[in-house]
N, C-alpha and C positions, 0 to 999 in steps of 0.2 A: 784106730787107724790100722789097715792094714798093709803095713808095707811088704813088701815080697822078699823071700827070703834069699832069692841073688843079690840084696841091699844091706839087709840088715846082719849078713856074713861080713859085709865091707866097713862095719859099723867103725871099728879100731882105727883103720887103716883110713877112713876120710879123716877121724879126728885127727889122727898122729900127722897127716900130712896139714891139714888147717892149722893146726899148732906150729906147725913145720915155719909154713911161711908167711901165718903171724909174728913169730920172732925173726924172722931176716926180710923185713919191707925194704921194698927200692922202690923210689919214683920214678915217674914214666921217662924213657927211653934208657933207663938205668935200671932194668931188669936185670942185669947179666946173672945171677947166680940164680934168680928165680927161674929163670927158662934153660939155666944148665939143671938144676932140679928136676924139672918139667921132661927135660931128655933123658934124664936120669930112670926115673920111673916110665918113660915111655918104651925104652930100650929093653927094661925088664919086664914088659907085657909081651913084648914081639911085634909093638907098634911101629909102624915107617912115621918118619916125619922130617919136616927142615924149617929151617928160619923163616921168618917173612921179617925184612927190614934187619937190625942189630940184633934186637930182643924180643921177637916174636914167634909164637911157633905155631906151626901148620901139621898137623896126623889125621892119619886117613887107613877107615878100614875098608874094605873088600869084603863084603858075604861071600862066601862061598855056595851059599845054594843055587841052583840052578835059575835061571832068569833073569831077568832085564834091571830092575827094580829100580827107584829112584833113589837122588842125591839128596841127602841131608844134612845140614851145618849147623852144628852144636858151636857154641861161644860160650870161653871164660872170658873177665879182664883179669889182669895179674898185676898191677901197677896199684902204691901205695900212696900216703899225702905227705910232706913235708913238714911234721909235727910230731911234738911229742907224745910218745905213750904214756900214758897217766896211770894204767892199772896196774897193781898188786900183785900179777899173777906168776903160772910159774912159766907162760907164752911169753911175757912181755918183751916186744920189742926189744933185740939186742944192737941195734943199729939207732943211735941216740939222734933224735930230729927228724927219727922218719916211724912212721906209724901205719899200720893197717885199720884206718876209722871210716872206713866206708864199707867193708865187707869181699872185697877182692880176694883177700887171702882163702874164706870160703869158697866163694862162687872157683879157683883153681881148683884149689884140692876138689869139690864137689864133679867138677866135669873129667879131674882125672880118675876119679872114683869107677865115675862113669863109664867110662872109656875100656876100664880095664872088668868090665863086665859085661862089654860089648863083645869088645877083644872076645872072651870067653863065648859068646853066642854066635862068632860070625860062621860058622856052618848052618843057624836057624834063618840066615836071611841072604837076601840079594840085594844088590844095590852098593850104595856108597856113603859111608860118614865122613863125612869132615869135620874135625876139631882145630876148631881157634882158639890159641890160648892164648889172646891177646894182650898188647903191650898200650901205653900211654891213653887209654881211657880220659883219663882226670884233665887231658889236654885236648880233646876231642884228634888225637894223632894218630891211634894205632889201625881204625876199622878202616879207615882209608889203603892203608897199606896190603892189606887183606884183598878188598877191592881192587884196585892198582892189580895185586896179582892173579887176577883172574877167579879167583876161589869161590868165586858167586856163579861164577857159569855153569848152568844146567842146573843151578841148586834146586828143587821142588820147595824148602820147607828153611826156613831159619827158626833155630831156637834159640833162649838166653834165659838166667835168668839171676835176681837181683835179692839180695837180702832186703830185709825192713825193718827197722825197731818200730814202726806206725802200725806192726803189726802182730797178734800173737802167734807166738810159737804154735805148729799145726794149720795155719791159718796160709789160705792162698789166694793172691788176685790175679783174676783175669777177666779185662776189662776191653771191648772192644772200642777201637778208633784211638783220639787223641792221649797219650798219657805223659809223655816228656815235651820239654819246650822243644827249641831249637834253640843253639846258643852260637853269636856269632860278637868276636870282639870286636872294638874298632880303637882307630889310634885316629886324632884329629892333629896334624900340626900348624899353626898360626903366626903367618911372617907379619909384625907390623913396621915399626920405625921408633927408634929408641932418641930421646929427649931428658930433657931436664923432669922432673917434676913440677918442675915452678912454671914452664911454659909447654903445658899440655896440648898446648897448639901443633905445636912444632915436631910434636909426634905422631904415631900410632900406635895405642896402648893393647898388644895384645892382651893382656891381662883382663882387662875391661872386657875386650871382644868373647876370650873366654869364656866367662861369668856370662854376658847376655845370649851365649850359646844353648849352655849349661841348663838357663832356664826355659830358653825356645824349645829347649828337645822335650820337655815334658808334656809341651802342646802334642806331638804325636799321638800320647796317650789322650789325652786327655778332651783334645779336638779332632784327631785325624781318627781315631778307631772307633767302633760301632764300641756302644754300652759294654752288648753281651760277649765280644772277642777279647781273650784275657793277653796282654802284652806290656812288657814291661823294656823300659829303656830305662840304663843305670849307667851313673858314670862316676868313678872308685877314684880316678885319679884327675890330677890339674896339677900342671908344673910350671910355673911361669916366675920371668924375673931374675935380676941377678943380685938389686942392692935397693935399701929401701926409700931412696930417693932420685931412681934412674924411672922411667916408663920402661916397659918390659915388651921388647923387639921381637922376643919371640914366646909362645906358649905352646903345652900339648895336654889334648886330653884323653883318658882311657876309658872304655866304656864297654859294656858289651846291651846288647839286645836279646829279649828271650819272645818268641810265639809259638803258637799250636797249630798254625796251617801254613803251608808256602806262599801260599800267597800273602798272607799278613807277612811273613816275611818279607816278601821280596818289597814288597811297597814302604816297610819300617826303615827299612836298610837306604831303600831310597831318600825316603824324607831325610832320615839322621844327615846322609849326604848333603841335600839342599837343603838343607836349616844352617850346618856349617858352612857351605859357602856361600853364600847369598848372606849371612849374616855377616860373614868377615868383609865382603863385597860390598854392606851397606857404609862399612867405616872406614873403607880403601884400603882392607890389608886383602892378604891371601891366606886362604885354607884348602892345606892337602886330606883327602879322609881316606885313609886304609882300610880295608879289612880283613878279618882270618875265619872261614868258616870250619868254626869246631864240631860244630854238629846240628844235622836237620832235625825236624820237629817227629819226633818218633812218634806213631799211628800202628797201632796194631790189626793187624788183617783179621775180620770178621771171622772170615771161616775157619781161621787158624786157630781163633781164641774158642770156638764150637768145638774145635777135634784135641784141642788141651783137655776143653774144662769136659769130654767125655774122661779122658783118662782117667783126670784126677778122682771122678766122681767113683772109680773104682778102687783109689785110695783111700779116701776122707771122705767125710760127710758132706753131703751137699752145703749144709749151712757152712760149711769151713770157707768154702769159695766165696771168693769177695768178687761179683760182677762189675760193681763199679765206683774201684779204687779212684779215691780221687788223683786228678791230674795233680804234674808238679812242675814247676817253672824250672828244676835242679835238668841239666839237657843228658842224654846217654848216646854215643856216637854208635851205638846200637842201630838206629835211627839208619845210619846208613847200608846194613845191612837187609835193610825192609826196604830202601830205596831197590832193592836188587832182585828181591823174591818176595812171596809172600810170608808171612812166619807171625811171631808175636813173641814181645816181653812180660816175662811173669813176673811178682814180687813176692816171697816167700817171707813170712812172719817168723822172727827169731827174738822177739819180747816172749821174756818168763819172768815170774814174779820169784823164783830162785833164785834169780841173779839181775839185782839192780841196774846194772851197767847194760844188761840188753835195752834196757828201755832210754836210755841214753842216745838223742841225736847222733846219726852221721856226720861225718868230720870232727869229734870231740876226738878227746885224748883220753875218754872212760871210757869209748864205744866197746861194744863185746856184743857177742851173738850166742843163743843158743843152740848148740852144735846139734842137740837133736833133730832141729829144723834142716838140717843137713839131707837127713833122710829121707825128707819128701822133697825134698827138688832132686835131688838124685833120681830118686823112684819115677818122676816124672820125666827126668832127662832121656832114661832108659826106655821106658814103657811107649813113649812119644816116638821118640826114633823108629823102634822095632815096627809101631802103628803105620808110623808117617812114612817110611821105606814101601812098604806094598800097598796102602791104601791112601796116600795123599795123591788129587789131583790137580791139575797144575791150573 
């Protein structure tokens, strides 16, 4: 590998901040120390920047070279999981029930890394970075907010990019079109008519209606979608009832839906709709259906993932590149950052057989990454920008 030597000076200083805030995780919109952090070390580069929403931050450099040059948006997420740390180490989480197991704590540190080696070049270039160090990910909340503020306009290029234990240390995908689902919740509420149990008549048992919900939603998949279209409708919760010989007046149930195109979206979203009411309808109750869209089906722009995977190939060996990472039904509100520009998400490989706990699942409480892998997605954060400022076009 050759990484460049404005990377591998930073080498200390990504670890010591990934360590940083690995030990002080906050979950999503409960950043506040991590993005006082974030301002902290942005104020000692000479970086400008401000909030987006409570706990989000927004910096922006300026080339100074002479000319026009385009706008480019680099993204971290910074938001933790509500779990315990489980490892050993000398990082571990000091905030007890809240954990860095998804890799957030790198993907900051790695773009502030970044940043302050931009910082460093911006007399080599023209144009505009934008960095998101974005808040509540793990809710699909924070890239909205970003949006919302404008911060996609005029952008040429979005970048991002994603730790992996599915992948070795060194090891980089980039993979054109579908790669994340879309993930959107729903709340179903169900008014019936509460009775005896001994005379079922004289009621309407949502509980019942529930249950034959529960299972009509599976026909979605299972009748309503083409073989080869992967979609998944799950439902985690069912609350119904108040005593175990009353019929139960009222029920709710939680669910969410995952697909890889919008339009399977929009039509899943529907059916889940008319399956809950037209079922509740068939038994004379009423059903309300909510929903929250946390995040679209993330698609990475062809061309984008061409002018990555030149970069990289000046990194790493061609074989390191993974073209075609498999999709994952797991959604990245990333997604709506591509709704806005063209760009792509990468997934960076941080399994080393050095350290068992890289190979360790997302969301565990042993996850760990190797820090080395650090390096190359930095080195590509930089190199891409620098590329994608004067030679992306739109």
């Amino acid at each position: 590998m050759e990484y460049k030597s404005y990377v591998l000076e930073q080498k200390d200083y990504l670890i010591q901040l990934r360590r940083h805030f690995h030990a002080h995780p906050e979950v999503s919109l409960q950043e506040f120390q991590t993005c006082a952090k974030i301002e902290q070390e942005l104020d000692a580069m000479g970086i400008v920047h401000r909030r987006i929403g409570e706990t989000g931050v927004y910096a922006w450099i300026d080339g100074k070279k002479e000319g026009k040059g385009n706008i480019i948006a680099l993204r971290a997420d910074m938001d933790a999981l509500a779990m315990q740390d489980l490892k050993e180490v000398s990082y571990h989480s000091q905030n007890p029930g809240c954990c860095h197991a998804c890799g957030h704590d790198g993907h900051t540190a790695t773009l502030l890394t970044a940043a302050k080696i931009l910082k460093q070049k911006e007399n080599e270039f023209c144009g505009q970075i934008r960095l998101f160090f974005q808040q509540a990910e793990e809710i699909g909340q924070g890239a909205k907010q970003f949006v919302k503020a404008g911060l996609m306009e005029g952008v040429t290029r979005v970048y991002g990019a994603h730790v992996s234990s599915n992948l070795d240390s060194g090891k980089i995908a980039l993979t054109k079109g579908p790669q994340n689902a879309s993930c959107d919740y729903f709340k179903i509420h169900i008014k019936g008519r509460g009775a005896h149990v001994s005379t079922p008549h004289m009621g309407i048992d949502a509980l019942y209606i529930a249950s034959q919900i529960v299972v009509q939603l599976q026909s979605i998949v299972a009748r309503n979608t083409a073989p080869l279209d992967t979609v998944v409708v799950g439902v985690g919760v069912l609350r119904a009832g108040t005593q175990y010989n009353i019929i139960a007046e009222h029920a709710e149930l939680e669910g969410t839906t995952r697909c890889f195109t919008p339009q399977t979206r929009a039509f899943t979203n529907q059916r889940v709709k008319e399956i809950a009411e037209q079922t509740a309808a068939l038994y004379g109750a009423e059903a309300k259906v909510e929903f929250q869209d946390f995040a679209a089906p993330l698609c990475n722009d062809a061309q984008a993932v061409e002018e990555v995977t030149a970069i990289a190939e000046q990194i790493i060996p061609k074989e390191q590149i993974v073209p075609d990472f498999e999709k994952a039904l797991g959604a990245d509100d990333f997604a709506d950052y591509l709704a806005e520009a063209k760009g792509m998400y990468t997934f960076v490989g941080t399994r080393t057989p050095k350290n068992p706990n890289t190979a360790v699942a997302q969301h565990h409480g042993l996850f760990d990454i190797d820090e080395e892998a650090l390096l190359l997605s930095c080195n590509i954060y930089v190199d891409y920008a620098l590329w994608a400022l004067e030679h992306a076009e739109v």
